[in-house]
C-alpha positions, 0 to 999 in steps of 0.5 A, a space after each residue: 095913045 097917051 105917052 108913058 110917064 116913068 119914074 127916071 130912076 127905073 128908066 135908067 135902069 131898065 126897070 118899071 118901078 124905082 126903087 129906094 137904093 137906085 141913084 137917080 138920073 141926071 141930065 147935063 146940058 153942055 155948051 161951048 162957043 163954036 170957034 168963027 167961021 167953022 162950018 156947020 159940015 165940019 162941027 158935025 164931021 167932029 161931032 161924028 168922029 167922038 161918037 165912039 168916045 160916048 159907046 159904050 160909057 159906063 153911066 151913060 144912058 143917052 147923049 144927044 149932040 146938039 148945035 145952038 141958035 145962039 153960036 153954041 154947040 155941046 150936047 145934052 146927056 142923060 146920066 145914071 147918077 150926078 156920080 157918073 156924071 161928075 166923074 166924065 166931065 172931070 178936070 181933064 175933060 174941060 182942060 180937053 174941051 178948052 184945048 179943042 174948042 178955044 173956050 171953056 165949056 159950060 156944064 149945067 146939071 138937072 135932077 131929073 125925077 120923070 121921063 115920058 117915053 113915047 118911044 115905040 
Protein backbone atom coordinates (compact mmCIF):
# COMPACT_ATOMS: atom_id res chain seq x y z
CA UNK A 1 0.00 0.00 0.00
CA UNK A 2 1.62 3.45 -1.01
CA UNK A 3 1.37 5.66 1.93
CA UNK A 4 -0.55 8.99 1.84
CA UNK A 5 0.74 12.26 0.64
CA UNK A 6 -1.44 15.34 2.65
CA UNK A 7 -1.30 18.52 1.99
CA UNK A 8 0.14 19.66 6.10
CA UNK A 9 -2.29 22.24 6.03
CA UNK A 10 -5.43 20.13 6.04
CA UNK A 11 -3.26 17.63 8.33
CA UNK A 12 -3.28 19.85 10.68
CA UNK A 13 -6.43 20.54 10.26
CA UNK A 14 -8.32 17.58 10.00
CA UNK A 15 -9.08 18.39 6.58
CA UNK A 16 -8.51 16.46 2.85
CA UNK A 17 -8.02 19.64 1.18
CA UNK A 18 -6.11 22.97 2.07
CA UNK A 19 -7.44 25.63 1.64
CA UNK A 20 -5.96 29.26 0.88
CA UNK A 21 -6.97 31.06 4.45
CA UNK A 22 -5.33 27.92 6.67
CA UNK A 23 -1.99 29.08 8.41
CA UNK A 24 0.44 26.41 7.19
CA UNK A 25 2.01 23.87 9.87
CA UNK A 26 5.33 24.44 11.23
CA UNK A 27 7.71 22.04 12.62
CA UNK A 28 10.43 23.03 15.39
CA UNK A 29 13.17 21.07 16.31
CA UNK A 30 14.35 21.57 19.93
CA UNK A 31 17.57 20.84 21.29
CA UNK A 32 19.54 21.53 24.51
CA UNK A 33 22.76 19.99 26.10
CA UNK A 34 22.08 17.17 28.45
CA UNK A 35 23.63 18.35 32.00
CA UNK A 36 27.07 15.33 32.46
CA UNK A 37 26.41 12.54 34.04
CA UNK A 38 22.44 12.49 34.10
CA UNK A 39 21.26 9.34 33.49
CA UNK A 40 19.16 8.21 30.58
CA UNK A 41 16.29 6.79 33.20
CA UNK A 42 16.11 10.39 34.88
CA UNK A 43 15.86 12.58 31.61
CA UNK A 44 13.02 10.15 30.54
CA UNK A 45 11.40 10.34 34.09
CA UNK A 46 11.63 14.50 33.43
CA UNK A 47 10.50 14.01 30.10
CA UNK A 48 7.31 11.91 31.73
CA UNK A 49 6.72 14.48 34.02
CA UNK A 50 6.08 17.54 31.42
CA UNK A 51 4.03 15.25 29.20
CA UNK A 52 0.67 17.18 30.83
CA UNK A 53 2.66 20.44 30.09
CA UNK A 54 1.98 19.66 26.06
CA UNK A 55 -1.95 17.97 26.52
CA UNK A 56 -4.03 19.64 25.25
CA UNK A 57 -1.80 22.92 24.06
CA UNK A 58 -3.50 25.02 21.76
CA UNK A 59 -1.49 25.02 18.25
CA UNK A 60 -0.10 21.81 18.84
CA UNK A 61 -0.54 19.00 16.66
CA UNK A 62 2.39 16.32 17.72
CA UNK A 63 5.25 16.48 19.80
CA UNK A 64 7.90 13.97 20.01
CA UNK A 65 10.66 13.95 22.81
CA UNK A 66 13.65 12.98 21.76
CA UNK A 67 17.12 11.96 23.10
CA UNK A 68 20.63 12.76 20.46
CA UNK A 69 23.57 10.84 19.66
CA UNK A 70 25.25 13.61 20.14
CA UNK A 71 24.68 14.70 24.20
CA UNK A 72 21.53 16.60 23.01
CA UNK A 73 17.81 15.97 24.05
CA UNK A 74 14.48 18.40 23.15
CA UNK A 75 11.89 17.39 21.17
CA UNK A 76 10.73 17.62 17.62
CA UNK A 77 6.99 19.47 17.47
CA UNK A 78 4.52 19.83 14.69
CA UNK A 79 2.54 23.37 14.75
CA UNK A 80 -0.72 24.49 13.47
CA UNK A 81 1.10 27.82 12.39
CA UNK A 82 4.84 29.50 12.87
CA UNK A 83 2.26 31.97 14.98
CA UNK A 84 1.30 29.18 17.42
CA UNK A 85 4.51 28.31 17.67
CA UNK A 86 6.32 31.41 18.18
CA UNK A 87 3.97 32.15 20.82
CA UNK A 88 5.32 28.69 23.02
CA UNK A 89 8.89 29.10 22.87
CA UNK A 90 8.32 32.76 24.09
CA UNK A 91 11.24 34.64 26.17
CA UNK A 92 9.74 33.06 29.48
CA UNK A 93 10.11 29.51 27.84
CA UNK A 94 13.84 29.77 27.19
CA UNK A 95 14.78 31.66 30.53
CA UNK A 96 12.81 28.25 32.00
CA UNK A 97 14.81 25.84 29.87
CA UNK A 98 17.97 27.65 30.56
CA UNK A 99 17.10 27.56 34.44
CA UNK A 100 16.09 23.66 34.13
CA UNK A 101 18.89 22.53 31.80
CA UNK A 102 21.83 24.80 32.34
CA UNK A 103 22.13 25.80 28.93
CA UNK A 104 20.00 27.42 26.25
CA UNK A 105 18.11 25.52 24.10
CA UNK A 106 18.22 25.72 20.29
CA UNK A 107 15.01 26.22 18.27
CA UNK A 108 15.02 25.53 14.49
CA UNK A 109 11.88 26.27 12.59
CA UNK A 110 10.82 24.29 9.38
CA UNK A 111 7.77 25.15 6.67
CA UNK A 112 6.36 22.10 6.29
CA UNK A 113 4.18 21.98 2.91
CA UNK A 114 3.77 17.81 2.74
CA UNK A 115 3.24 15.14 5.47
CA UNK A 116 3.03 11.37 4.48
CA UNK A 117 0.78 9.85 6.83
CA UNK A 118 1.09 6.04 6.81
CA UNK A 119 -0.79 5.78 10.08
CA UNK A 120 -3.75 3.30 9.97
Amino acid sequence: MLPRLIPAAALAFGMLAATPAVAAPVAVLVAVPVPAGLPRAQLEQAFAASVGDYKGKPGLIRKYYTIGDDGRAGGIYLWESRAAAEAWYNDAWRAGVLKRWGSPASVSYFDVPIVVDNGK
